[in-house]
DSSP file (Angstrom, degrees, kcal/mol; ACC not computed):
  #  RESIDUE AA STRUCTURE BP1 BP2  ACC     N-H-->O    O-->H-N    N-H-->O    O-->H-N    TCO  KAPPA ALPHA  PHI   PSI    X-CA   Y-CA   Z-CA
    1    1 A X    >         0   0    0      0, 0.0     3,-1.4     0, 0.0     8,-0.1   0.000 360.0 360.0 360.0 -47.5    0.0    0.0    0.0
    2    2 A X  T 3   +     0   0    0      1,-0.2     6,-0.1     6,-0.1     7,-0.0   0.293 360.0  66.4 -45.1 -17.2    2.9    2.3    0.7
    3    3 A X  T 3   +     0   0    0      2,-0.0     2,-0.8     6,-0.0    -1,-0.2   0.493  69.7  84.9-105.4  24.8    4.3    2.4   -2.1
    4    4 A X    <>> -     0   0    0     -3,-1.4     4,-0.8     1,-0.1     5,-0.8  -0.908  59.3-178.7 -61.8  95.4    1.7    4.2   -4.4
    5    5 A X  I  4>S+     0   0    0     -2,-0.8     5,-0.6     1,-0.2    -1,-0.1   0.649  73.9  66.0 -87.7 -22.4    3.3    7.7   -3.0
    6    6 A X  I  45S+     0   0    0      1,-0.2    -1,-0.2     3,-0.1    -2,-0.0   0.541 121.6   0.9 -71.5 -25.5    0.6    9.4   -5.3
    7    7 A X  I  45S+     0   0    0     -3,-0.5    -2,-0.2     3,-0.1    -1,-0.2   0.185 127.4  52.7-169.8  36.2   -2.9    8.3   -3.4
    8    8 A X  I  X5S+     0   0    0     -4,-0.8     4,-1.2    -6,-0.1    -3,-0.2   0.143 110.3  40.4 -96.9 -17.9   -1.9    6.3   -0.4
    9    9 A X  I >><S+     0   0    0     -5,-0.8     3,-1.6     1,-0.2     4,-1.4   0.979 117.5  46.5 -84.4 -44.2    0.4    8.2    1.4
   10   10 A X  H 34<S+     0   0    0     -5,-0.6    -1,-0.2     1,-0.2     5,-0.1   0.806 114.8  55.8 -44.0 -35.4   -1.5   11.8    0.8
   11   11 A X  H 3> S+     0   0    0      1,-0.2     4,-1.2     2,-0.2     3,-0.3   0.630 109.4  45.9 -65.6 -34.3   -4.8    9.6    1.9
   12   12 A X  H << S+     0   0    0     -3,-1.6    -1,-0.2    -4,-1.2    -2,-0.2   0.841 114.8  40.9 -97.3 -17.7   -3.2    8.6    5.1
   13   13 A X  T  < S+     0   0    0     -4,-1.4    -1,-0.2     2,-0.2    -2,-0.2  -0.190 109.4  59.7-102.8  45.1   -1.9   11.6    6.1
   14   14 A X  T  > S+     0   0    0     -3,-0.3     4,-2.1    -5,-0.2    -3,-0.2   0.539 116.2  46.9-105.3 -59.5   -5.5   13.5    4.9
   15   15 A X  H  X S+     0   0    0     -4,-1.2     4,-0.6     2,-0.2    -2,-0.2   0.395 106.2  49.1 -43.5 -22.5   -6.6   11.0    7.4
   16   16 A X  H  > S+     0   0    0      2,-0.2     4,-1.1     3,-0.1    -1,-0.2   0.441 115.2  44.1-108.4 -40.9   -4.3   11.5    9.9
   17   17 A X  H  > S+     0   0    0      2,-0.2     4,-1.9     3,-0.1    -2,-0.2   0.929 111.4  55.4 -82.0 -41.2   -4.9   15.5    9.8
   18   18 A X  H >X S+     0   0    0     -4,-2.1     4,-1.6     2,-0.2     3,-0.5   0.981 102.2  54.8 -49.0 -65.0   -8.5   14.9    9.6
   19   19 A X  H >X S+     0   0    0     -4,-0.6     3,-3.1     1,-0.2     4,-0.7   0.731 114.9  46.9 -15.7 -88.4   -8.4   12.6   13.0
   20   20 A X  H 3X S+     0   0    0     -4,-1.1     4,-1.1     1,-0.4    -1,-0.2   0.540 106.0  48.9 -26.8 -54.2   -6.7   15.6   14.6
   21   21 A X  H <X S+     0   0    0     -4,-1.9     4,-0.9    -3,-0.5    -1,-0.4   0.856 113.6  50.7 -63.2 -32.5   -8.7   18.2   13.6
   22   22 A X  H X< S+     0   0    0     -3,-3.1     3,-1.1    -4,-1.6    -2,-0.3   0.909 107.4  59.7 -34.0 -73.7  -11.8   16.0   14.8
   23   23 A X  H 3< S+     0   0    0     -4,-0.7    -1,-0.2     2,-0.3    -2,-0.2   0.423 106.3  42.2  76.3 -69.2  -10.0   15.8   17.6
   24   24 A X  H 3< S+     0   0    0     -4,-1.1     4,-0.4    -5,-0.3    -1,-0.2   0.408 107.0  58.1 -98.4   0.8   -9.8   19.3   18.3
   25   25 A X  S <X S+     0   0    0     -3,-1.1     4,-0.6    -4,-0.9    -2,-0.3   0.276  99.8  51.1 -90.5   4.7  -12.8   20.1   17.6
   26   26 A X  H  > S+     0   0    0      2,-0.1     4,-0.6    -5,-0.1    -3,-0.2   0.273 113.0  51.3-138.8 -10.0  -14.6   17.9   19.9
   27   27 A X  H  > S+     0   0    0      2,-0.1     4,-2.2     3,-0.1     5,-0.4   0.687 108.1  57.7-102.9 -41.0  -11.8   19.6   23.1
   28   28 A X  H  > S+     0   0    0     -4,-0.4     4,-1.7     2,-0.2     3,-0.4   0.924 112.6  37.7 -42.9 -74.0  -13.0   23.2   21.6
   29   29 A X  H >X S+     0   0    0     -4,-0.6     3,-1.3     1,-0.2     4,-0.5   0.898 112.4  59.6 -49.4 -61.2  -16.7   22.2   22.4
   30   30 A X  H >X S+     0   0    0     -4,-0.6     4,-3.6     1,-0.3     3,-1.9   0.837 107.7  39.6  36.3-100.5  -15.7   20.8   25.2
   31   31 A X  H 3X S+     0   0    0     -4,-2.2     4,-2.1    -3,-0.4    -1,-0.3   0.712 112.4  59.5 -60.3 -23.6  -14.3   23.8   26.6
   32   32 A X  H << S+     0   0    0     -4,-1.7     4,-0.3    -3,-1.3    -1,-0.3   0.451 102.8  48.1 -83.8   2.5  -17.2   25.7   25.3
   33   33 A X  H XX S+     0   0    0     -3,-1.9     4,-3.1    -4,-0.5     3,-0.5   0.752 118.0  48.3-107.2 -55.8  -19.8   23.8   27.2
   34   34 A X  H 3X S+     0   0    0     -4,-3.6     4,-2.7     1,-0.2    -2,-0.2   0.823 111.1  45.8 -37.0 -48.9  -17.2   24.5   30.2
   35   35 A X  H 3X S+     0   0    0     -4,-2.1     4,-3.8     1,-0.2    -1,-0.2   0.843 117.5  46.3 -73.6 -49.3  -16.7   28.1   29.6
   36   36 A X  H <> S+     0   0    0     -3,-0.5     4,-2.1    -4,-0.3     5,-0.3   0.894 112.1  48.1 -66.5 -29.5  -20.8   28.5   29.2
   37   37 A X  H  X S+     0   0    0     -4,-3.1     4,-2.5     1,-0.2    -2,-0.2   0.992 114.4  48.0 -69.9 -38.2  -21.7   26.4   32.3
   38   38 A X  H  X S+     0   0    0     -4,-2.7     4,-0.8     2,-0.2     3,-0.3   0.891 115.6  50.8 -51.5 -58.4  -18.7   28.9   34.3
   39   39 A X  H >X S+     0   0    0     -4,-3.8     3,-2.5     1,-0.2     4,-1.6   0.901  99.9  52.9  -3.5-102.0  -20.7   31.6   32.6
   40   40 A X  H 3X S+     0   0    0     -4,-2.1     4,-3.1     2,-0.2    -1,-0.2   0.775 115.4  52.7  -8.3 -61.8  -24.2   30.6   33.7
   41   41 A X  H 3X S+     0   0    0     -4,-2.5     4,-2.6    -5,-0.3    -1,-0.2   0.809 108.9  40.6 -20.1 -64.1  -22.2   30.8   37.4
   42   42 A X  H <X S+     0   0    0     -3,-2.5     4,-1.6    -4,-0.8    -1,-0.2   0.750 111.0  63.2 -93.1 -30.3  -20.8   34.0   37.5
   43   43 A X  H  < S+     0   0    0     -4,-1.6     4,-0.2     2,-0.2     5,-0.2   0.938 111.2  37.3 -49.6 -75.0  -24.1   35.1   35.9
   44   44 A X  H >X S+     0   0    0     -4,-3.1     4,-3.3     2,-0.2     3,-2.2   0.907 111.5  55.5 -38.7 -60.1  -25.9   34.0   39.0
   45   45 A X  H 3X>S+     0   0    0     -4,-2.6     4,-1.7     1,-0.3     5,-0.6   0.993 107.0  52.0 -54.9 -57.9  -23.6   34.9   41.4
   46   46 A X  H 3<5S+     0   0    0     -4,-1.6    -1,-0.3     2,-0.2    -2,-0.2   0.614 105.4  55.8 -47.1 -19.4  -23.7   38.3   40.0
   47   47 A X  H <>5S+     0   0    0     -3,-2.2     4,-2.3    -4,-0.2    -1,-0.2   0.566 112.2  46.6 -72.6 -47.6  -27.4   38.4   40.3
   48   48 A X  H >X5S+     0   0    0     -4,-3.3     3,-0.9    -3,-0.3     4,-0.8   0.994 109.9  43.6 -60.4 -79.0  -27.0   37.7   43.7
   49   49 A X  H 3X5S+     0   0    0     -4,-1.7     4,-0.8     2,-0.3    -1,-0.2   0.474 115.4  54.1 -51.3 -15.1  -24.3   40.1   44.9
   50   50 A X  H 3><S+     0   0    0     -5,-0.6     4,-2.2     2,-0.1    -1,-0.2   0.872 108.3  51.5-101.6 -36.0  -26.3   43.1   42.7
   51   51 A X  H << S+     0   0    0     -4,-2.3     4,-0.4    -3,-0.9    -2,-0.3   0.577 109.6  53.3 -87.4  -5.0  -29.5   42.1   44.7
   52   52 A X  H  X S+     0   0    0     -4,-0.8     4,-3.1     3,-0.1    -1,-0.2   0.833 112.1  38.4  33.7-111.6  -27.2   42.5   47.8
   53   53 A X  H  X S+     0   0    0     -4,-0.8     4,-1.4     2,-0.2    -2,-0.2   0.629 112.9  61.2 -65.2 -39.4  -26.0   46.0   47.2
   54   54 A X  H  < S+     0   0    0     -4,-2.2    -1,-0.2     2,-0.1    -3,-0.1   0.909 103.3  44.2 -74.8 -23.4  -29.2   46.8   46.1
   55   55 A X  H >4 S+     0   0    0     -4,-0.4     3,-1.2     2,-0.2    -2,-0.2   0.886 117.1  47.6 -80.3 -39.1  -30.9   46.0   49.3
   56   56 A X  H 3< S+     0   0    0     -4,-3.1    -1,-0.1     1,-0.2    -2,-0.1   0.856 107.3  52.9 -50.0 -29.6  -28.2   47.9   51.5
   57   57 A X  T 3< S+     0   0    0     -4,-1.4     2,-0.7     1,-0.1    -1,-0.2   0.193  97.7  98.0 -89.5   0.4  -28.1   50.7   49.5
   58   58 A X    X   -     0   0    0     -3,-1.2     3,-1.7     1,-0.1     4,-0.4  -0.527  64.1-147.4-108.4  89.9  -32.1   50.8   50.0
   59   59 A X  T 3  S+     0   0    0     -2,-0.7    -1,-0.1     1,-0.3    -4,-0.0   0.396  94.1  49.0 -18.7 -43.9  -33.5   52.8   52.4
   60   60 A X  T 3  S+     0   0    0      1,-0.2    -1,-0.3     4,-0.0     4,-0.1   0.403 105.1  68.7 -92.3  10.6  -36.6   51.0   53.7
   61   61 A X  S <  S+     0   0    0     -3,-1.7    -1,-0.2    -6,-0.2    -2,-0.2   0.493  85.8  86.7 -91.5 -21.6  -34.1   47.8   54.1
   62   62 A X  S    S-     0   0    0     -4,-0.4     2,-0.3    -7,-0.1    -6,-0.0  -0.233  87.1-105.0 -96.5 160.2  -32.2   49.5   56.9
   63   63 A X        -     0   0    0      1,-0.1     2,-0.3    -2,-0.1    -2,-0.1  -0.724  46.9 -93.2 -84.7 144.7  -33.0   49.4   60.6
   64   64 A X    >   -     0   0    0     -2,-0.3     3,-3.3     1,-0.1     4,-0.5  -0.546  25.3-123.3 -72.9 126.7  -34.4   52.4   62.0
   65   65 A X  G >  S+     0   0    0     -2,-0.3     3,-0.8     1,-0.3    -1,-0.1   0.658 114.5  63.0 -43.9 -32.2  -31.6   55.1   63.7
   66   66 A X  G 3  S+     0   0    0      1,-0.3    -1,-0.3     2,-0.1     3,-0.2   0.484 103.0  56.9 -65.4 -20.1  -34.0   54.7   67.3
   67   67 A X  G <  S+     0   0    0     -3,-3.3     2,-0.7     1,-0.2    -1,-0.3   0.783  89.5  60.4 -92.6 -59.7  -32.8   51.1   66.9
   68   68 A X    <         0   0    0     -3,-0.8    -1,-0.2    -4,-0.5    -2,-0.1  -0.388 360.0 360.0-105.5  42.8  -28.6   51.1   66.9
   69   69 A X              0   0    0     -2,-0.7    -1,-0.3    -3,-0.2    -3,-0.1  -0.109 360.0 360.0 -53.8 360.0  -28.5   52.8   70.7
């Protein structure tokens, strides 16, 4: 098989490059499912932490000054 040099060796390394790219395509998604779910997280958390700050910063949240004697 190897020594056709014209259409088996280009075929096995077509093949070989394809794997690879495959290969790397499939850790890119991967990482992109990672990257979204870390997303989604910091999303939350950030939802959290703004509803927070928004209730300190809100008057009718706070203890009344007659109180903090």
């Amino acid at each position: 098989m190897l020594l056709n040099s014209t259409g088996v060796i280009p075929r096995l390394q077509h093949e070989e490059e394809f794997a690879l790219l495959r290969y790397k395509v499939e850790e890119l998604n991967k990482n992109t499912a990672l990257l979204i779910a870390e997303a989604e997280r910091l999303i939350q958390e950030s939802e959290k932490l703004s509803a927070r700050i928004t209730s300190l910063e809100n008057p009718s949240t706070q203890w009344p000054s007659s109180t903090h004697c």
